[in-house]
C-alpha positions, 0 to 999 in steps of 0.5 A: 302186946299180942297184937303187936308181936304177930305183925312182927312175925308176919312181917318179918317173914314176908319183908327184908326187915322185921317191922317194929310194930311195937315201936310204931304203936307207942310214937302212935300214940303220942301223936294221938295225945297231939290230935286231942289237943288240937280236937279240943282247942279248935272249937274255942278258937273258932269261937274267936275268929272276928275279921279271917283275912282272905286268900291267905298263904302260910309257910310252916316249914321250910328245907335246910337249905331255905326251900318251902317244905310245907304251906297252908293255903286257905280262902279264909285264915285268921292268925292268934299270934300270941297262941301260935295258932292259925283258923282257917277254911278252905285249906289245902296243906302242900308239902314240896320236895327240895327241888320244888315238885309238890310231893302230896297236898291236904285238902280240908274243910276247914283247920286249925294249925299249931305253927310250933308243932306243925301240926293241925286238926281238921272238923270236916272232911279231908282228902290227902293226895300224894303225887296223885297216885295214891289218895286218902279220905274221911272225916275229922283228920289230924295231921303232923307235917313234921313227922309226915303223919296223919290220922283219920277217925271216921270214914276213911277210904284210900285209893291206891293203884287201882285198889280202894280199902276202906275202914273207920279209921287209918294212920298213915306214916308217909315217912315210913310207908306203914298205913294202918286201918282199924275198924270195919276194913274192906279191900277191893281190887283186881289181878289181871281181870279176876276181882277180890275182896279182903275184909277183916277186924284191922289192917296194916298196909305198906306203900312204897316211896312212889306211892305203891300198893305193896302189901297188905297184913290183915287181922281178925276175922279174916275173910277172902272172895276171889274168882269164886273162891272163899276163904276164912283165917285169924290173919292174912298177907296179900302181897302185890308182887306175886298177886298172892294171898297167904292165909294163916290159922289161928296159933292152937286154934282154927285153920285156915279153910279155902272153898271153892265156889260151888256150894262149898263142897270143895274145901280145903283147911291147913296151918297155911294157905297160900294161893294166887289170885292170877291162877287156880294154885293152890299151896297148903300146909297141915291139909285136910281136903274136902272133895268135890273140887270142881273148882278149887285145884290142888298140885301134887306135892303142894305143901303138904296137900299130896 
C-alpha cells in the first residue's frame, strides 16, 4: 500500500523508531468491523428500552489487581442481560489509573456498550477529554476500552496544547499516541506569537503519554500559511519541538514550493523545504529560487540554496 509505506518513511526519518503503519491500518481496521456492529445493533436496541433505570453506575473493566479501569455513568441505562448489552443516555465513560486518578472521561449523548468486548458506539455527539489536556469531539464515535481506541466518523475536532485540528473523521490509539485525521484536515496553531495553518487530504498526529502535541505528518494536497509565508508540497512534517516545518516534493513529481507573502514574487522550489515557524530560516534542498525576497530569507549554504 503506497499510503502506508510514505508514513514509514517519514516516520522513520523524524522519530527513534520507524512507525508501523501498515500494522496500525490492518488492526484499524478490524475495529471498524466492531464499530458497524455496534452502529447497527443500537437502533434495534434502542427500539427495546421499556422501563431505563436512573443514574446508573457501570464497572466494565477492572486492573489486575482489582482497582476500576473503566466505568459508564449514565442518567438513564437499561441492561439486556442475555445479550451482554447495555442502552444508556447521558453517559460519561471514565477510565482510571491503578492508583485511582482519572486518566481520561468520554462524554456521550447516549450509547450502546457491549460488556464482553468492552466496547460501545455512540448515535450523538461525543467528546473525549484526557486529563484535560488534550480534548477530542465530533458526531457518531465508537470506542474500545480495551484497546483505548476511538473512532470519530463526523465532525471531529481536537484541541491540544493550544493547537485546534480538525477533520471529517479521526482514530485515536491512546495506547499508542497515534491519531489519525481523514478528510478535510486543517490545523491551526502558534509559535511564539506568529500564527500557521496546516490543511491538507489526511493527517497523521503523534501525542505523548502526557497528552502533548508532538508531531504533525500531513498528506495530500498540502498546504501551509505561516507569518505571510505560503507553501505547497505532496507531504509534511510539523514537529513541535523545533517549532518547524519540513515540506517534501512529490517522488518524480512536483517540488515543494515556499512564497513569500508579497504577491508571491519571491519563491522558492526544492526536493525538500525546511523552515521554522519562529524564525525567516529557511533551508532547501534541489532549489530553484525566484527573486524578489523581501520576505522570504535564505542563509548562504542552506542545503543546496547557495
Amino acid at each position: 500500500m503506497r499510503l502506508s509505506i510514505e508514513i514509514v518513511l517519514i516516520f522513520a526519518a523524524t522519530t527513534a523508531h520507524a512507525f508501523d503503519s501498515a500494522s496500525w491500518l490492518g488492526q484499524r481496521a478490524l475495529l471498524d468491523h466492531e464499530a458497524a456492529r455496534l452502529r447497527d445493533a443500537y437502533p434495534k436496541f434502542r427500539e427495546r428500552v421499556t422501563q431505563p433505570a436512573e443514574n446508573v453506575v457501570i464497572p466494565v473493566e477492572s486492573h489486575p489487581d482489582g482497582s476500576v479501569k473503566t466505568s459508564v455513568f449514565a442518567e438513564r441505562a437499561q441492561f439486556f442481560l442475555q445479550d451482554g448489552m447495555v442502552w444508556a443516555e447521558g453517559v460519561e465513560i471514565r477510565q482510571y489509573r491503578r492508583d485511582g486518578t482519572e486518566e481520561s472521561r468520554i462524554e456521550a449523548d447516549n450509547c450502546i456498550v457491549d460488556r464482553s468486548t468492552r466496547s460501545g458506539w455512540s448515535d450523538g455527539h461525543a467528546r473525549a477529554r484526557y486529563r484535560d489536556q488534550a480534548e477530542l469531539e465530533g458526531d457518531m464515535l465508537y470506542f474500545s476500552a480495551t484497546e483505548e481506541y476511538l473512532k470519530i466518523f463526523t465532525n471531529t475536532v481536537l484541541r491540544a496544547d493550544g493547537r485546534v485540528l480538525k477533520s471529517v473523521r479521526a482514530d485515536f490509539d491512546h495506547r499508542e499516541g497515534v491519531a489519525m485525521f481523514d478528510g478535510a484536515v486543517s490545523l491551526h496553531g502558534s509559535e511564539r506569537g506568529r500564527e500557521y495553518d496546516l490543511a491538507a487530504a489526511q493527517a497523521f498526529a503523534f501525542v505523548s503519554s502526557d497528552n502533548e502535541f508532538r508531531r504533525v505528518v500531513a498528506l495530500g494536497g498540502v498546504r501551509v500559511e505561516s507569518d505571510g509565508r505560503r507553501g505547497e508540497c505532496d507531504r509534511a512534517v510539523y514537529t513541535r519541538r523545533d517549532s518547524r516545518i519540513v515540506m517534501y516534493g512529490a517522488d518524480g513529481g512536483s517540488p515543494a514550493k515556499l512564497a513569500d507573502g508579497d504577491g508571491a514574487k519571491s519563491t522558492v522550489e526544492g526536493a525538500r523545504i525546511t523552515f521554522w515557524l519562529d524564525s525567516e530560516e529557511v533551508e532547501v534542498v534541489d532549489s530553484s529560487i525566484k527573486m524578489e525576497t523581501k520576505g522570504l530569507k535564505i542563509p548562504h549554504g542552506a542545503g543546496g540554496g547557495k
